[in-house]
C-alpha positions as CSV (number, residue, x, y, z in Angstrom):
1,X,0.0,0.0,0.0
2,X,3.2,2.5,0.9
3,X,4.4,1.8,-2.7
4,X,1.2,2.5,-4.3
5,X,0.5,5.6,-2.4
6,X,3.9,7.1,-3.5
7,X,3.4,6.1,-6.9
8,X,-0.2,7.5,-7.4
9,X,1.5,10.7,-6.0
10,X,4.3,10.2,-8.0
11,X,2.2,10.3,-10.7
12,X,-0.4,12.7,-9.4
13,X,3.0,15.1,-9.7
14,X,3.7,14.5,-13.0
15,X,0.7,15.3,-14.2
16,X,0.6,18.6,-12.3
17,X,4.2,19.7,-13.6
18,X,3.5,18.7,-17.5
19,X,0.3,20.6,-17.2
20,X,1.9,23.8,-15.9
21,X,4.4,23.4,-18.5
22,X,2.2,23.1,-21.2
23,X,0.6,26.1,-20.0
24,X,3.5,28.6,-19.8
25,X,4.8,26.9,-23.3
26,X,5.9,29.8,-26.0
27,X,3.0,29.4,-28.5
28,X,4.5,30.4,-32.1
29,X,2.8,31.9,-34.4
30,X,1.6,30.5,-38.0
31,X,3.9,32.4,-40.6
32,X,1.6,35.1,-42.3
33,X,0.9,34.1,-46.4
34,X,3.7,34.9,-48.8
35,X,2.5,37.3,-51.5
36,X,3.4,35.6,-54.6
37,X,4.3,37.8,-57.7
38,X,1.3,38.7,-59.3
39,X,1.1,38.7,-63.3
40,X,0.0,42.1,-64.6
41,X,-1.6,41.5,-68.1
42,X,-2.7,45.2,-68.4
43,X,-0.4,46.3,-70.1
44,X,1.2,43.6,-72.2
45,X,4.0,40.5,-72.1
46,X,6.6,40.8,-69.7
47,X,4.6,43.1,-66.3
48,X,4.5,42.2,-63.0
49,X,2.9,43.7,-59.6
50,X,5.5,45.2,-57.7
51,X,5.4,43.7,-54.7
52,X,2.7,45.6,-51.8
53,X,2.0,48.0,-54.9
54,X,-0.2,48.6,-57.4
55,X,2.5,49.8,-60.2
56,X,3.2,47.2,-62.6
57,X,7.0,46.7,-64.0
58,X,8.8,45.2,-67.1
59,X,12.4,43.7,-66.5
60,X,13.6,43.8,-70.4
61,X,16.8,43.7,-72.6
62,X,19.5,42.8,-74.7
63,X,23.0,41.2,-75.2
64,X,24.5,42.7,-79.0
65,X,27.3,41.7,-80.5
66,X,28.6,44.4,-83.5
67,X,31.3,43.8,-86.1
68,X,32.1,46.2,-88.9
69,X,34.4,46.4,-92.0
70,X,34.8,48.7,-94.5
71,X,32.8,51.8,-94.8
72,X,31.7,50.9,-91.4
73,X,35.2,49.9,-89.8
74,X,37.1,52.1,-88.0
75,X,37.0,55.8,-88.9
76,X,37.5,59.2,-87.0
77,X,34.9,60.8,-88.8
78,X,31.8,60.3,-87.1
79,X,29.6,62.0,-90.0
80,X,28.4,58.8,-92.2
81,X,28.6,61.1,-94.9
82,X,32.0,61.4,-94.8
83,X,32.1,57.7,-95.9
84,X,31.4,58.6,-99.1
85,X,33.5,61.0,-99.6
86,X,36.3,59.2,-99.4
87,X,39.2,59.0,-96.8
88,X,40.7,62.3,-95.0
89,X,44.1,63.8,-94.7
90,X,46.2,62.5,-92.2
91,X,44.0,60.3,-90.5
92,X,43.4,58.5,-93.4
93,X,44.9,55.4,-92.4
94,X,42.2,55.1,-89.3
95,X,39.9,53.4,-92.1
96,X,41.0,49.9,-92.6
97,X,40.1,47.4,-89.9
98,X,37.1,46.1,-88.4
99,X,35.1,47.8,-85.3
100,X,33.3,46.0,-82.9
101,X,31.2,46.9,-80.0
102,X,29.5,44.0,-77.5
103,X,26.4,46.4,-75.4
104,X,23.8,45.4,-72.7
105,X,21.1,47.1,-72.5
106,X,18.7,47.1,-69.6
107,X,15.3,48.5,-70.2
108,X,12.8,49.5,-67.0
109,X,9.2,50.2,-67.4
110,X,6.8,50.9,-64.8
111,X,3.3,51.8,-65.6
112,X,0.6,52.9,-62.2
113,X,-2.9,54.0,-62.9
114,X,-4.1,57.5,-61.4
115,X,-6.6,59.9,-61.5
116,X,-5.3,61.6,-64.8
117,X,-4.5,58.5,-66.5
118,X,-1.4,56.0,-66.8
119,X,2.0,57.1,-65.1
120,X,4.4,55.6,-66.9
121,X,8.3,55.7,-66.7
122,X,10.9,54.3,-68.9
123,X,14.0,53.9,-69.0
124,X,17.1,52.5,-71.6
125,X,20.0,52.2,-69.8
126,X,23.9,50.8,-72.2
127,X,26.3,49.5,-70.9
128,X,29.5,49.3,-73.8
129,X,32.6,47.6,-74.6
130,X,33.5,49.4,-78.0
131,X,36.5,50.0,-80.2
132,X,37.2,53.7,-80.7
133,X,40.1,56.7,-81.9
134,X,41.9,59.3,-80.1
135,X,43.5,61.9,-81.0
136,X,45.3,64.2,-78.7
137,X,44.8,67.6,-80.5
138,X,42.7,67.6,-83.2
139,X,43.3,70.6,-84.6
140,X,46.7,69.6,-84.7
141,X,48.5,68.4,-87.7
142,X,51.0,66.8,-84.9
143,X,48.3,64.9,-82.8
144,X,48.5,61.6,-81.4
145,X,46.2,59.0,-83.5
146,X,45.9,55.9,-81.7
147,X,43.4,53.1,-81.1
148,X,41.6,51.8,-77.9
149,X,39.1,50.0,-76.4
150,X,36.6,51.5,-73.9
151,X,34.0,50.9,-71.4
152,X,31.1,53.5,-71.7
153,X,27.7,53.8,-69.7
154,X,25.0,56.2,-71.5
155,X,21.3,57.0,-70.9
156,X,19.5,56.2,-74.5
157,X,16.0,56.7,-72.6
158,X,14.8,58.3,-69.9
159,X,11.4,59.8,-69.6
160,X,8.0,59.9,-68.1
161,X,4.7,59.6,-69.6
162,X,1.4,61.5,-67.9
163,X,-1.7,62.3,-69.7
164,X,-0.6,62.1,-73.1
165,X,2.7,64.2,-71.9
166,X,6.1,63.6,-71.8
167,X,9.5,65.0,-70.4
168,X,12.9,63.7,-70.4
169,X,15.4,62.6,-72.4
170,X,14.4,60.4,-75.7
171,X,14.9,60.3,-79.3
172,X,14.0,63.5,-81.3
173,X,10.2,63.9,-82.3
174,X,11.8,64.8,-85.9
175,X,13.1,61.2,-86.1
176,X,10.4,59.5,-84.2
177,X,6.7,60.5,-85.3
178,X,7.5,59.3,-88.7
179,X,9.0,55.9,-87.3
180,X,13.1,56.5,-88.4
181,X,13.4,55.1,-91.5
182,X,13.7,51.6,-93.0
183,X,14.2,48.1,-91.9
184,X,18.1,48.1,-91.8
185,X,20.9,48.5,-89.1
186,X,22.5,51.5,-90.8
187,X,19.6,53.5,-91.9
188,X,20.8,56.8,-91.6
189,X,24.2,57.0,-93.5
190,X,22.1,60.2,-95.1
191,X,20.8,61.1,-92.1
192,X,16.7,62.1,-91.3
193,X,16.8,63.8,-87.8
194,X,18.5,64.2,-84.8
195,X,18.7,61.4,-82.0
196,X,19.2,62.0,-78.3
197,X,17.5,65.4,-77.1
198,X,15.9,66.4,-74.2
199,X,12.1,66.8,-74.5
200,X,9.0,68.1,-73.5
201,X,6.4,66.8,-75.4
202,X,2.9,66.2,-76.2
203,X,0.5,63.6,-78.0
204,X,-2.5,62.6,-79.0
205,X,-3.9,59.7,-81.0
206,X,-7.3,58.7,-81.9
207,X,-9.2,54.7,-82.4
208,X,-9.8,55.9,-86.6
209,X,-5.6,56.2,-86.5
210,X,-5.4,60.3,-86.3
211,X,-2.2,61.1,-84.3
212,X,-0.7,64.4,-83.3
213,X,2.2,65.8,-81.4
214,X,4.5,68.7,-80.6
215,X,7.6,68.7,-78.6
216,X,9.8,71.5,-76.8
217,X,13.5,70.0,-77.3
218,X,16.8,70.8,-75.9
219,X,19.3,69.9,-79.1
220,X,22.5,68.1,-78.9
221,X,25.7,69.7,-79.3
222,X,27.6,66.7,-80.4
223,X,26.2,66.4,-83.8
224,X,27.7,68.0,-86.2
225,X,26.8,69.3,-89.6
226,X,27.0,67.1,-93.0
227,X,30.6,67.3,-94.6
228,X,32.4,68.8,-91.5
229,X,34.6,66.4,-90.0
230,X,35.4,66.2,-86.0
231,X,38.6,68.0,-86.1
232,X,36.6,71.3,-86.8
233,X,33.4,70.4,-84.7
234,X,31.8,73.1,-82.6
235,X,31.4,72.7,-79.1
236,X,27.1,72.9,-78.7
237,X,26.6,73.1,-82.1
238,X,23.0,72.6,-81.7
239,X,22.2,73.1,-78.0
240,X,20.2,75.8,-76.9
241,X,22.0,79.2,-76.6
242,X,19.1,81.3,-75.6
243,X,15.4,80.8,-73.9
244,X,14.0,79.7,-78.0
245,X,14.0,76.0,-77.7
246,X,13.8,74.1,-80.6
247,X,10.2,73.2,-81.7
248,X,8.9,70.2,-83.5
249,X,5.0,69.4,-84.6
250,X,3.7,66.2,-86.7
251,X,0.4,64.6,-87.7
252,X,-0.5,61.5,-89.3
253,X,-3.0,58.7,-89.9
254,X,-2.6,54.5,-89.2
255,X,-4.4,51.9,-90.7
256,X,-4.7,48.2,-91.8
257,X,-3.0,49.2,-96.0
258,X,-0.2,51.7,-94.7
259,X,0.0,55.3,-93.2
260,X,0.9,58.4,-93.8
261,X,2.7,61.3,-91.4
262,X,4.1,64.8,-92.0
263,X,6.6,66.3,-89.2
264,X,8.3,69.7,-89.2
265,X,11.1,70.9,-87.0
266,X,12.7,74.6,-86.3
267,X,16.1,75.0,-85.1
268,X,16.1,78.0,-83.2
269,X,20.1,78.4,-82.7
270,X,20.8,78.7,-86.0
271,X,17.4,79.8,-87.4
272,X,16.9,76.8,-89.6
273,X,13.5,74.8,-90.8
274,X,12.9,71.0,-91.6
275,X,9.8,69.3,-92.9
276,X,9.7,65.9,-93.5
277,X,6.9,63.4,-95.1
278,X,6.8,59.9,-95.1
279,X,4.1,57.1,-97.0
280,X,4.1,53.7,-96.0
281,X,2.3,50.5,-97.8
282,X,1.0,47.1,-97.1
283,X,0.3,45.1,-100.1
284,X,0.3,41.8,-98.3
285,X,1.0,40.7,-94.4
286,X,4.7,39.8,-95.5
287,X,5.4,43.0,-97.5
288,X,5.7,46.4,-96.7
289,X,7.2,49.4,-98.8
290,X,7.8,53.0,-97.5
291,X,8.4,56.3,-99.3
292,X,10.0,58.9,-97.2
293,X,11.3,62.8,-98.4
294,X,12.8,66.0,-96.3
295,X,13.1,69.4,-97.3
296,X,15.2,72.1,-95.2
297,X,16.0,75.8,-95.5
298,X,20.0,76.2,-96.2
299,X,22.5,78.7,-97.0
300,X,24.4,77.9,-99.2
301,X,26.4,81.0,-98.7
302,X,27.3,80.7,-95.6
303,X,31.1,80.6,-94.1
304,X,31.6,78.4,-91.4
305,X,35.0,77.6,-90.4
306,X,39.0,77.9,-91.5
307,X,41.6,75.2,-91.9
308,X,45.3,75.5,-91.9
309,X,46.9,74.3,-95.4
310,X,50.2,74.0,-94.4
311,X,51.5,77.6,-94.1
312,X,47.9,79.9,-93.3
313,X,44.7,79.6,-92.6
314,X,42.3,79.0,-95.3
315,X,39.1,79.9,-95.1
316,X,36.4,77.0,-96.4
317,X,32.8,78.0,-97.6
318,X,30.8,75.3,-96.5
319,X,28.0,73.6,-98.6
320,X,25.5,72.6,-96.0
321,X,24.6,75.3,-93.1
322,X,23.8,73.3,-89.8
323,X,20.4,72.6,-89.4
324,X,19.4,70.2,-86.0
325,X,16.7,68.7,-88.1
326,X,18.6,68.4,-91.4
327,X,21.3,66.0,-91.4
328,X,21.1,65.4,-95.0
329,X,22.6,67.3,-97.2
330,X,21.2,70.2,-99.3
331,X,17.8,71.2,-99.2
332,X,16.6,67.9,-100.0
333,X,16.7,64.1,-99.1
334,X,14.7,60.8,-99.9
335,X,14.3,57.6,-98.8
336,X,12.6,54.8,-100.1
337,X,12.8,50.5,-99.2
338,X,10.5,47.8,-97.5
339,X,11.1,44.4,-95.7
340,X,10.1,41.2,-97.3
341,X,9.7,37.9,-94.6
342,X,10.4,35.1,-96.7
343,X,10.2,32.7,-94.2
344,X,9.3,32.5,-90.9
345,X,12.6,33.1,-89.7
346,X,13.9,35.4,-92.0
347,X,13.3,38.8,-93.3
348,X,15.2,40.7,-96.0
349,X,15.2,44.2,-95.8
350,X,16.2,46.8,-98.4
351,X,16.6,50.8,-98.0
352,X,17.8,53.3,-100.8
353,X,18.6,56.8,-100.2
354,X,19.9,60.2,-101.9
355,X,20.2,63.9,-101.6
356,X,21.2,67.2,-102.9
357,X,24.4,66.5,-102.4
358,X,24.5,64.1,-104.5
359,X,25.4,61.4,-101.9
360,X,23.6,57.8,-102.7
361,X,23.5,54.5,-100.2
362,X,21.9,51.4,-100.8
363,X,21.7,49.1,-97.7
364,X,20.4,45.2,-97.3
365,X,20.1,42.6,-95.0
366,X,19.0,39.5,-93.8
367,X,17.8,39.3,-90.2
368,X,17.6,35.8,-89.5
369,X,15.9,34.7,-86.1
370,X,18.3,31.5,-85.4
371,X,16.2,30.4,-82.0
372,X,13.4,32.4,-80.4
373,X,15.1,35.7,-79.3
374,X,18.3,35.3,-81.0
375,X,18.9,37.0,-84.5
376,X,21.7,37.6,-86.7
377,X,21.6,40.0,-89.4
378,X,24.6,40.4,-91.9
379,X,24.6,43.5,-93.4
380,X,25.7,45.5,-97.0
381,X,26.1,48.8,-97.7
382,X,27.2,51.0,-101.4
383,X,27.9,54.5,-100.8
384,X,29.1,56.8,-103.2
385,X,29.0,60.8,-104.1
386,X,28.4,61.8,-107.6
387,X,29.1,65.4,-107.0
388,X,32.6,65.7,-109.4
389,X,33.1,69.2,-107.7
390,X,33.5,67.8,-104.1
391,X,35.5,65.4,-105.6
392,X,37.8,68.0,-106.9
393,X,37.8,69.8,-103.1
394,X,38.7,66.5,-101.6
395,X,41.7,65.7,-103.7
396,X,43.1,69.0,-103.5
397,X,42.9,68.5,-99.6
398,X,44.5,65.3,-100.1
399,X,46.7,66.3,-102.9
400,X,45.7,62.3,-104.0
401,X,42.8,61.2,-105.7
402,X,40.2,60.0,-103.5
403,X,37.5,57.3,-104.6
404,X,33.8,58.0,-104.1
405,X,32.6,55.1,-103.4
406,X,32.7,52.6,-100.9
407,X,31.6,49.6,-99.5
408,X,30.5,48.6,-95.6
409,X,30.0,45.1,-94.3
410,X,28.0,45.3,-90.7
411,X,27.0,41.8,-89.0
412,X,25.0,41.9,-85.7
413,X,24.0,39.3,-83.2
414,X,21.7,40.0,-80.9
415,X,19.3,37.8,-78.1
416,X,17.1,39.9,-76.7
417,X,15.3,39.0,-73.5
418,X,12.0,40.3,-71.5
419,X,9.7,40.6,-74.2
């Protein structure tokens, strides 16, 4: 009986300490549900809910690969113009190897729906590993030419987007509203409008197709004008110098055949106007054609810079007066060319182009989409000037004769990724 009173205790105990255990026990809490990413379809391929938001972002890109030869090898003269016109005093030995150039670009677009509409940002971020020439003093018969590689970070994009309005820095409107130019890589060898600007800018478009816009822009001083070369180039050629910016308009209309769009652009530093028209046709779903002309006021009077011939200083009279929205050369330009997809994979593409100045390029190519996302496009270019006057100029510079024609060979690879 002693041994089964001291057990039922024992176990009478036992019960008693377990129970105030469990009590004072650390009770832990069930982990709260993880918010998945959420798909946002609003907007397209490639958007997703930012996390504990309601803004919607796109992660895209690309990996490129360039390699160039000839007309579009190495060469100090940035102008594509100049390609044509032949090889330039003493740098002239710059121009016969390839140029290459691997870039990643990163591309970031959020979109957030507000009381005024969509508020969108975008932004194109390149990062480069190019090929590229130095020279110590360019406007220096005794500078130092050399070659190099370099690392480079530039902004291509970045704007916003409220209400039909945008600020920031983009593309020119000039070049944009009537959608560049053709189908190739190097479409602008004669050139159709300024790139990089900054921008204030507004648009409208309609469900029939109607579209309109206007844009407040900044410039760019490092463009130059057609025919000068870099070792005379003006510092802010074409950036603002007073409180005038430059001023850009376009309409046009989109449907299922084609389109048609007129822009017009006014330089306010130097006083200048551009209009430019383009056409565009769809005969079937694997063809289009386009048909695209500019006209610009020019002075063909005017003096714009000297050059030292050895013993003085020479003043030049210079055919093409710098105009932001002009590139081209003379009053006039046109550009004409269409893509063909004869297969699934592959699309040939074919642009032709001329202007005052008697400058002509033909460019082709094949972009062939080897794997979804990967394409590789090999690329051919003709350039030549038929103007026997400059011809004359340049070989008198040279004291050689110069040919006016050339040939460029351009193959890309790129795998694109994001949508």
């Amino acid at each position: 009986m002693h041994f089964r009173r001291l057990f039922l205790a024992s176990a009478a105990a036992l019960v008693a300490v377990s129970g105030a255990r469990a009590a004072d026990a650390v009770v832990v809490a069930e982990p709260e549900p993880m918010e998945y990413v959420r798909i946002c379809d609003t907007y397209g391929v490639g958007f997703y809910y930012i996390p504990g938001t309601e803004t919607c972002l796109k992660v895209s890109g690309y990996m490129r690969f360039d390699v160039g030869a000839g007309a579009f090898g190495f060469t100090d003269v940035t102008d594509k113009r100049a390609w044509s016109e032949g090889e330039f005093g003493w740098w002239d030995e710059l121009n016969d190897t390839y140029d290459m150039r691997a870039r990643f670009q990163l591309r970031l677009d959020s979109r957030a729906e507000t009381e005024l509409g969509t508020l969108r940002t975008y932004a194109a971020i390149n990062f480069n590993y190019s090929t590229f020439e130095y020279n110590e003093d360019p406007f220096s018969f005794d500078g130092v030419w050399m070659t190099d590689v370099e690392d480079t970070v530039s902004i291509e994009h970045a704007y916003m987007e409220l209400a039909g309005f945008r600020v920031g820095k983009t593309d020119s409107l000039f070049s944009t509203f009537t959608g560049y130019a053709g189908g190739v890589i190097n479409d602008d060898i004669i050139g159709y409008g300024p790139y990089r600007t900054n921008q204030f800018a507004y648009g409208w478009s309609s469900d029939s197709g109607f579209a309109a816009a206007v844009a407040l822009e900044m410039g760019d001083g490092d463009i130059i004008a057609p025919f000068l070369a870099p070792a005379f180039n003006q510092p802010n050629l074409y950036t603002l110098d007073s409180y005038v910016p430059h001023v850009v308009g376009g309409v046009g209309w989109q449907g299922a055949w084609g389109g048609a769009s007129v822009v017009a652009g006014y330089d306010s530093v130097w006083e200048e106007g551009a209009v430019k028209a383009r056409v565009d046709f769809y005969p079937t779903d694997r063809l289009s054609l386009f048909a695209m002309a500019g006209w610009s006021s020019y002075d063909d009077d005017y003096l714009f810079l000297e050059y030292w011939n050895g013993s003085s200083w020479t003043e030049v009279e210079v055919k093409d007066s710098p105009n932001y929205y002009a590139p081209w050369g003379g009053n006039w330009a046109v550009w004409a060319g269409g893509s063909f997809m004869m297969t699934d994979k592959a699309t040939f593409n074919l642009q032709v182009s001329y202007d005052q100045m008697e400058d002509f390029a033909v460019v082709a190519n094949i972009a062939y989409e080897l794997v979804p996302n990967f394409v590789i496009t090999p690329e051919i270019a003709y350039i030549d000037n038929f103007d026997d006057e400059f011809q004359n100029w340049n070989e008198y510079w040279n004291g050689e004769e110069v040919p006016s024609e050339n040939w460029g060979f351009f193959v890309r690879a790129q795998a694109n990724f994001g949508g």
